[in-house]
C-alpha positions as CSV (number, residue, x, y, z in Angstrom):
1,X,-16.4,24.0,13.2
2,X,-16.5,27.3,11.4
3,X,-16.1,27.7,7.6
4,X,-15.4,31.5,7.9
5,X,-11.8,32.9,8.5
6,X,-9.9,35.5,8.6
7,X,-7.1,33.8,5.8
8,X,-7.3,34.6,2.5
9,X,-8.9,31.6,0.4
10,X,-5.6,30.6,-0.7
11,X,-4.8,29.6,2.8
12,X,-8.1,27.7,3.6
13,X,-7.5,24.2,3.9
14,X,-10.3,22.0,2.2
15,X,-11.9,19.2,3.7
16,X,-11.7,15.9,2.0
17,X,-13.2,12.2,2.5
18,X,-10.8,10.4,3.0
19,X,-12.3,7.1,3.3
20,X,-14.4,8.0,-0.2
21,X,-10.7,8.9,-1.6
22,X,-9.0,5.6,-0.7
23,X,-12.0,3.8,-2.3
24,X,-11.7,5.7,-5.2
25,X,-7.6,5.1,-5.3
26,X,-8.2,1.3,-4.6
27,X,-10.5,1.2,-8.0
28,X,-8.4,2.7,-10.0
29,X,-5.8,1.2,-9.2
30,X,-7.3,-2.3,-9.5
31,X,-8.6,-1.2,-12.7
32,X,-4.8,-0.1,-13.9
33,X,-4.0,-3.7,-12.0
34,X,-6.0,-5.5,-14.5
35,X,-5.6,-3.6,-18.1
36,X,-1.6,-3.7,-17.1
37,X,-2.3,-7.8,-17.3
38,X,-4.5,-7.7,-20.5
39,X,-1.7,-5.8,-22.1
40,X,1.2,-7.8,-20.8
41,X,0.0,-11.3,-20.0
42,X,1.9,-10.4,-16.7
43,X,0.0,-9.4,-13.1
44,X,2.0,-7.2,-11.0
45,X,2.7,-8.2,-7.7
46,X,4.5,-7.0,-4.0
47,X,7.4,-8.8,-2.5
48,X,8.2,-8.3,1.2
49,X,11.1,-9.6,3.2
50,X,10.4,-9.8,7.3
51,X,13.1,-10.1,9.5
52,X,12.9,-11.0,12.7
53,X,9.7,-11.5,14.7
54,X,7.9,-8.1,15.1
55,X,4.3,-8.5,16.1
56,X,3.8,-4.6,14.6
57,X,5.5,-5.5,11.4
58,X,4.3,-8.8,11.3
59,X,0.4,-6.8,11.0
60,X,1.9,-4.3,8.9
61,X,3.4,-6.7,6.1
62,X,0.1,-8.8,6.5
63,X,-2.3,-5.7,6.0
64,X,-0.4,-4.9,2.9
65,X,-0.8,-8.0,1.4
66,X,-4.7,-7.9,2.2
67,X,-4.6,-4.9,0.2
68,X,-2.2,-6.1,-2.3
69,X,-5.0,-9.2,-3.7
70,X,-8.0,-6.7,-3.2
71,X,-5.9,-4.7,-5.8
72,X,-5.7,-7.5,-8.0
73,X,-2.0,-8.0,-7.2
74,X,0.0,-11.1,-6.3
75,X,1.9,-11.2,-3.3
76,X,5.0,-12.4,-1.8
77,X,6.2,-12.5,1.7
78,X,9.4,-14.0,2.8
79,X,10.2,-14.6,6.5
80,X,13.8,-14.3,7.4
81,X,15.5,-15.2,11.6
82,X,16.6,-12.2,13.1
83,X,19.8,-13.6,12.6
84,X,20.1,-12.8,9.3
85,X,22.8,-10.3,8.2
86,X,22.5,-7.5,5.8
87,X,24.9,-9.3,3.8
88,X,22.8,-12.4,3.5
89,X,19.8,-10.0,3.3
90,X,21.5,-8.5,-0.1
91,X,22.5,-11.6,-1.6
């Protein structure tokens, strides 16, 4: 891949790590995680509502909540049939 180019430098996209970002993102915010509870007595958290039976979703919402306690965060799932209305959903 070539570095030079025929854009002016405002137009040159930079090249970032993104795995060294995330890392870095994941830190701080763990960091922010854990201050926020020695402030507040109070550790933030994620709350997820599934419904139905989605394999894909199903990975999703438990990816997030791998990543949710590495952050320091509590987290809440709560499985709902695919029956369930929009109206039961919002009450």
């Amino acid at each position: 891949m070539s570095t030079s180019s025929s854009l002016p430098s405002e137009h040159q996209a930079t090249l970032i790590d993104g795995k060294a970002f995330a890392a870095t993102l994941r830190q701080q915010i763990r960091e922010d995680v854990l201050a926020f509870h020695d402030q507040h007595g109070v550790t933030p958290g994620l709350a997820v509502i599934l419904v139905g039976n989605d394999p894909a979703s199903e990975v999703y919402v438990k990816n997030k909540a791998i990543q949710t306690h590495h952050a320091g965060m509590r987290s809440f799932m709560h499985m709902l049939p695919e029956t369930t209305s929009e109206t039961e959903l919002l009450t």
